[in-house]
C-alpha positions as CSV (number, residue, x, y, z in Angstrom):
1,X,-3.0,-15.8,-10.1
2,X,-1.1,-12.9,-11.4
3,X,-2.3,-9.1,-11.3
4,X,-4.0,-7.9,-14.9
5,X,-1.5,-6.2,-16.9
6,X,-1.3,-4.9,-20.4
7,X,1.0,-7.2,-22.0
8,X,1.5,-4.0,-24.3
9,X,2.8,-1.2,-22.4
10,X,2.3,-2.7,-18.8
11,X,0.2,-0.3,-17.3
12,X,-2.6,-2.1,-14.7
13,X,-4.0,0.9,-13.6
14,X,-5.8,2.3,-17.1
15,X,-7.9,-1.0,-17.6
16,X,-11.2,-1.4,-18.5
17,X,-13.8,-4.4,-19.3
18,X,-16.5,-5.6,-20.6
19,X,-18.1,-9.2,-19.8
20,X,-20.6,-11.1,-21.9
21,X,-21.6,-14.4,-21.8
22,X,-18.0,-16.3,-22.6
23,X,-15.0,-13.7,-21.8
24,X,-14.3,-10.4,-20.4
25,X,-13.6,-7.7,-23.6
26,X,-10.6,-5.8,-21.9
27,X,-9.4,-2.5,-23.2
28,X,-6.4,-0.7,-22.2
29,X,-7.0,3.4,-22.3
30,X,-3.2,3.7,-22.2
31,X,-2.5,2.4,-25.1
32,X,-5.4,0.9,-27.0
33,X,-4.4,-2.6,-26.5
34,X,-7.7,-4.9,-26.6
35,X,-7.4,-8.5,-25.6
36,X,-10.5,-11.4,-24.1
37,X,-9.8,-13.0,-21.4
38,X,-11.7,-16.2,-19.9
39,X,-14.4,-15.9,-16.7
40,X,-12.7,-19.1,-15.1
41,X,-9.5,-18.4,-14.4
42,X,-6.6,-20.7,-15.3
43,X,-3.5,-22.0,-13.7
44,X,-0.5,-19.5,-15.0
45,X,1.8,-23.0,-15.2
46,X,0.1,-25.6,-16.4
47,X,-3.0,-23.6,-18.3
48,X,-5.2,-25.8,-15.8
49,X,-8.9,-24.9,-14.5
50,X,-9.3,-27.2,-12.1
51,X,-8.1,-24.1,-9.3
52,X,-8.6,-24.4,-5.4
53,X,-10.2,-20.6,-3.9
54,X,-8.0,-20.5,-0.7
55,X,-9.1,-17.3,1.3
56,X,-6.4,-15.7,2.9
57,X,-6.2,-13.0,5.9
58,X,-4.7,-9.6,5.0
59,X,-2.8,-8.5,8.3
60,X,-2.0,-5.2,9.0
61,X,-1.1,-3.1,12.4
62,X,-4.2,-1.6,13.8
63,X,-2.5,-0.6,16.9
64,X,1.0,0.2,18.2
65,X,2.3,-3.1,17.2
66,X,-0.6,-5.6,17.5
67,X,-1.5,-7.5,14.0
68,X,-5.2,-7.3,13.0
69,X,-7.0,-9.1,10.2
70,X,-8.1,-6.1,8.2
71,X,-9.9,-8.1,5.1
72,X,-9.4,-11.2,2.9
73,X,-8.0,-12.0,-0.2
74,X,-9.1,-14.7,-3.1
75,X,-6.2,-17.0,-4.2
76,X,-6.8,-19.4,-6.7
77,X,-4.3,-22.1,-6.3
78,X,-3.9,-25.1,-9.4
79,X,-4.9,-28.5,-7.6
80,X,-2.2,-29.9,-10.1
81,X,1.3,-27.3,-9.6
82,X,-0.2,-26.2,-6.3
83,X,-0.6,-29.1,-4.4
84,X,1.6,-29.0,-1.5
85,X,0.7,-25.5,-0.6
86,X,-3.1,-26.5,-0.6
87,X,-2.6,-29.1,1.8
88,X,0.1,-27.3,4.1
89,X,-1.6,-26.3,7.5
90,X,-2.2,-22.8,8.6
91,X,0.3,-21.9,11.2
92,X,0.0,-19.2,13.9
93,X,2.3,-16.0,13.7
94,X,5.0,-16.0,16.0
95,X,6.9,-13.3,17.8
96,X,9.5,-11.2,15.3
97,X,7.5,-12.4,12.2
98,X,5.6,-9.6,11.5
99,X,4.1,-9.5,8.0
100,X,2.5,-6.2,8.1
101,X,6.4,-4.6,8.2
């Protein structure tokens, strides 16, 4: 899913919500934009809510050059537009493909 931006002046750093029972009252303090936006998030594609939670490793270099696993991120992935990339297999990291660059 994308990163929460203001769709007015496109700031994602002067955010700030409130959640109730249906949606989450967001407020930008940049601008004064206000906008809801659903709890369950959708697929940005298809406007699907049937989403996969793939948990992903955040790599970094802890030492010298040796990649760590320094913390996990949520992606929601559409089971619809996403399909292929939910069922491809976790491979390992080879030599000279360093993601932490």
């Amino acid at each position: 899913m994308d990163e929460l931006t203001c769709d007015n002046c496109g700031t994602d750093d002067h955010l700030r919500g409130a959640r109730d029972a249906e949606v989450i009252h967001i407020e930008c303090e940049a601008c004064g934009a206000t906008w809801d936006r659903p709890l369950t998030p959708r697929c940005p594609t298809c406007g699907d809510d049937d989403l996969y939670v793939d948990k992903r490793p955040v790599i970094d270099k802890s030492r010298g050059t040796q990649l760590s696993i320094v913390g996990m991120n949520k992606v929601y992935l559409c089971r619809t537009c996403d399909a292929e990339e939910i069922h491809r297999e976790w491979r390992h990291i080879r030599p000279g493909e360093h993601p932490a660059k």
